[in-house]
N, C-alpha and C positions, 0 to 999 in steps of 0.2 A: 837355285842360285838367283842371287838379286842383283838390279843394278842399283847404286846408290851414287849421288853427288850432291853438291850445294851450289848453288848461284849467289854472287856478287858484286857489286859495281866497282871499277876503278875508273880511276882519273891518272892522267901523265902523273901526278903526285902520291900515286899511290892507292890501295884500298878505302874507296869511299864508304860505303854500307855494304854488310852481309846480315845474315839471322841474326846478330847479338843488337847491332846497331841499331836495325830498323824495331827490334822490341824494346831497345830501350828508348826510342824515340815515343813508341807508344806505350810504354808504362809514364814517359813525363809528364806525355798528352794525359792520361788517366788520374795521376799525383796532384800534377800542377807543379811538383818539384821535382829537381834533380835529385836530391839528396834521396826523395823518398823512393824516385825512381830505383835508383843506383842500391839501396838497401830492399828492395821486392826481389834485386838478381841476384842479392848476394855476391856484390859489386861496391869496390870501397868508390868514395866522391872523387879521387881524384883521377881513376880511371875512368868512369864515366864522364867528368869533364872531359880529359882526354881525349873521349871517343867525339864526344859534340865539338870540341875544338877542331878537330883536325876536320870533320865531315863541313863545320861551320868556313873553313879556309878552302875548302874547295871545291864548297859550292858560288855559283853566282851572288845569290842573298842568302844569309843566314836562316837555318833551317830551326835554329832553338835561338830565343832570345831571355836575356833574365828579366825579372818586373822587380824593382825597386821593392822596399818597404812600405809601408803605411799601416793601419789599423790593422789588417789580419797579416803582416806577414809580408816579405816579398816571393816570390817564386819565377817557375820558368812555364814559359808556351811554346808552343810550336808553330809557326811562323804556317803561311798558306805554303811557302816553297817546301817545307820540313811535310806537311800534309801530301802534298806530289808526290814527292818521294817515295813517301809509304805505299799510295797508292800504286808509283810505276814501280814497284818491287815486290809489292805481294800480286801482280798481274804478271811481272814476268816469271815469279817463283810458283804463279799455277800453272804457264804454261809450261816451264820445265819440268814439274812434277808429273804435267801428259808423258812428257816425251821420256821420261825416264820410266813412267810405268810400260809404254809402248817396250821400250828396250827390254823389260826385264820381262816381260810374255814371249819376248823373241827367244832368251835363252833356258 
């Protein structure tokens, strides 16, 4: 028998980032763009904006920003607070990962 679960952040407004969130936050970082992001998950653009709007409304500072046009294109970054993020979510999803492997030696 195994134990299994997932971790995710909320805010009073709701589901901030879980696993889909925090990877598409880093396939953007990887792209440079949403759209390419959002087509790597097999994810149409406007649910991934979707996802970036709503995490971008509840965070303090926006965690994705777009870059205008010019010569190569416009696209999207990921903000130093959008970087955080990742960071305090894949530290709190190893330490969950201990604690659930602990659980599932116990049963």
């Amino acid at each position: 028998m195994n134990v299994k679960g997932r971790i995710w952040l909320e805010t009073a407004k709701g589901t901030f980032a879980g696993e889909g969130r925090i990877t598409l936050l880093e396939r953007i970082m990887e792209h440079g763009s949403i759209t390419d992001a959002a087509k790597s998950m097999k994810m149409s653009y406007r649910q991934a904006w979707e996802q970036i709007d709503a995490m971008n409304k509840q965070s303090e500072k926006p965690l994705v920003i777009k870059v205008s046009g010019g010569a190569g294109g416009g696209g999207s970054l990921i903000t130093h607070e959008g970087k955080k993020v990742i960071d305090i979510y894949k530290k709190l999803n190893e330490q969950f990962e201990k604690f659930i492997k602990k659980q599932s030696d116990l049963v």
